[in-house]
N, C-alpha and C positions, 0 to 999 in steps of 0.2 A: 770315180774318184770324188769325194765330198770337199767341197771348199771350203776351209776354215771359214769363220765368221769376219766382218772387216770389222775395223777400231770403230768407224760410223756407227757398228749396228749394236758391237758390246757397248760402246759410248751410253745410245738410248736404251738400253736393255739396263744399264744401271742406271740410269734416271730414272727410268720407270719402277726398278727398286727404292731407289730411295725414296721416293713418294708412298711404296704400299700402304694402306692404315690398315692393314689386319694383324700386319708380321715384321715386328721391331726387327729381329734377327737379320729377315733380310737387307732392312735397311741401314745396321751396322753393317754387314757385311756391303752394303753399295758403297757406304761413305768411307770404307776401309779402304777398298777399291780403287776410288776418286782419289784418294788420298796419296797414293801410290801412282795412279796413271795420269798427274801432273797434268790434266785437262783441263785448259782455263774456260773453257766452255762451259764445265760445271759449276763456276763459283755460286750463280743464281741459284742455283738449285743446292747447294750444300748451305747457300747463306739461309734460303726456307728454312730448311731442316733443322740449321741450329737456330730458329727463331721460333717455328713451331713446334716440336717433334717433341714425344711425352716422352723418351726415354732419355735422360740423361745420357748414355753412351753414344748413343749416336750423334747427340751436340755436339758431347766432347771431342769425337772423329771431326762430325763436321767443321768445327772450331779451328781444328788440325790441321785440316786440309786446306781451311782459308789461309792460313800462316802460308802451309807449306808453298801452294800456289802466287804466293804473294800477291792478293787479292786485295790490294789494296781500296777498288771501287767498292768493297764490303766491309772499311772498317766500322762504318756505324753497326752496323750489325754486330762487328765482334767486341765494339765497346758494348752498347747494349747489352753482349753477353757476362760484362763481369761485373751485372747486377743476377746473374741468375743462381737458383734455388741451390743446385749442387756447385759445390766447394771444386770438383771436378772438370764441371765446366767454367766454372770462372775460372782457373788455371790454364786450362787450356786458353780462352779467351788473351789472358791477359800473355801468355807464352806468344800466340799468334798476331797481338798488338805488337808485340816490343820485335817479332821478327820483319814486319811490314813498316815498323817507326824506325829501327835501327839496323835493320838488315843485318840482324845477327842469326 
């Protein structure tokens, strides 16, 4: 009988996605993830992501999921984001400021 995986080990198996630098995809697919599995443990690592990360989509998840976590110890970060390059993520940014300012 195979033991499911525990939430501990999917936890670091998607952090260690979302850091890959070979393979954007899977690190949208991390920060989709994160985004969804409401783990405040991730915020450090999704506020990286939207601070480093060359694909626009994955900021913009990551950006998402700082709101959605209400991550507030990372709003520098997600103000910082709504100076960034795509229209995309500054929206997300600015959606995830106004939910962590106004708890909407």
């Amino acid at each position: 009988m195979a033991l499911a995986p525990s939430a501990g080990f999917r936890l670091n198996v998607l952090l260690r996605n979302l850091q890959s630098p070979s393979n954007s995809g899977e690190r949208l697919d991390a920060a989709r993830l994160l985004n969804t599995a409401k783990q405040g443990s991730s915020a450090a690592f999704l506020a990286d992501a939207l601070r480093r990360d060359s694909d626009w989509q994955v900021r913009r998840t990551a950006a998402k999921a700082l709101g959605a976590l209400g991550a507030a110890s990372k709003i520098d970060e997600l103000l910082a984001a709504l100076g960034d390059v795509s229209p995309f993520v500054r929206e997300a940014a600015a959606e995830a400021v106004g939910h962590l300012t106004l708890g909407s």
